[in-house]
N, C-alpha and C positions, 0 to 999 in steps of 0.2 A: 797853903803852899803858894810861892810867888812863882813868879818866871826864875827868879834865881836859884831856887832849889823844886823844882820839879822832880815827881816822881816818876819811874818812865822806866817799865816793864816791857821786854819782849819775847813773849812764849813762841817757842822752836822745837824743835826734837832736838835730842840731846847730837844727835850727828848733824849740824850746821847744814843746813840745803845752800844753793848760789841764792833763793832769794833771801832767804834769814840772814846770811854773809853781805849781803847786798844791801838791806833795810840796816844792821848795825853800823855799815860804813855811812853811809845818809845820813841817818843820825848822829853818828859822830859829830859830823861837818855840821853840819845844821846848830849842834849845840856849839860849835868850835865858834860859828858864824855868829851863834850872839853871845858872846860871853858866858856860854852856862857850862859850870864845870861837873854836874853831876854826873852820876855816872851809870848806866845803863844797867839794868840787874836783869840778867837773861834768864828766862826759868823754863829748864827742862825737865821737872820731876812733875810724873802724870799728876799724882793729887795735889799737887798744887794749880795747875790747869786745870782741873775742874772746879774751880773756887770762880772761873772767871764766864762769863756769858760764850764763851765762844769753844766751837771744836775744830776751826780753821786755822793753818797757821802758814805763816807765821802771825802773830799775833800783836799787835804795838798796843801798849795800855801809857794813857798819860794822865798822871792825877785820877786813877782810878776809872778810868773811862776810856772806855774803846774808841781807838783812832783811826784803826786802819785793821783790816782782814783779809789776808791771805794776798796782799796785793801791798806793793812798797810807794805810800803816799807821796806828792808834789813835796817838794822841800817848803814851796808856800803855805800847802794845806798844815804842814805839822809846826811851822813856825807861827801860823795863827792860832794854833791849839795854847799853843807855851805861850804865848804873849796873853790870851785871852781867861787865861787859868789865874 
């Protein structure tokens, strides 16, 4: 995968918390910010969150790899993620 089509999972509870609401708007921008039109695939179904290393959420996975936990990353830290992938 490039930076133009990144993969980019965000495990939440299925009732949206303000920081899970808060990490999908960043995100947004972040991807609006470099041209990347994918699209965020939230996943709130338990066994599917158990497939991934973490029981903290919200959860940001990029390209299959843990970006961020329980805490909503620098807009710089996830735009070196996506550039560096």
């Amino acid at each position: 995968m490039d930076v133009k089509n990144p993969e980019i999972k965000l495990l939440c509870p299925p009732k949206k918390c303000g920081k899970c609401r808060r990490m999908i708007s960043r995100m947004e921008a972040i991807l609006k910010e470099l041209g990347i039109s994918e699209e965020i695939q939230i996943i709130n179904d338990l066994e599917e969150m158990q497939k991934y290393p973490t029981w903290i959420l919200p959860t940001l996975i990029i390209n299959g790899k843990v970006a961020a936990r329980g805490y909503i990353p620098s807009t710089e830290t996830v735009s070196k993620m996506l550039i560096s992938q």
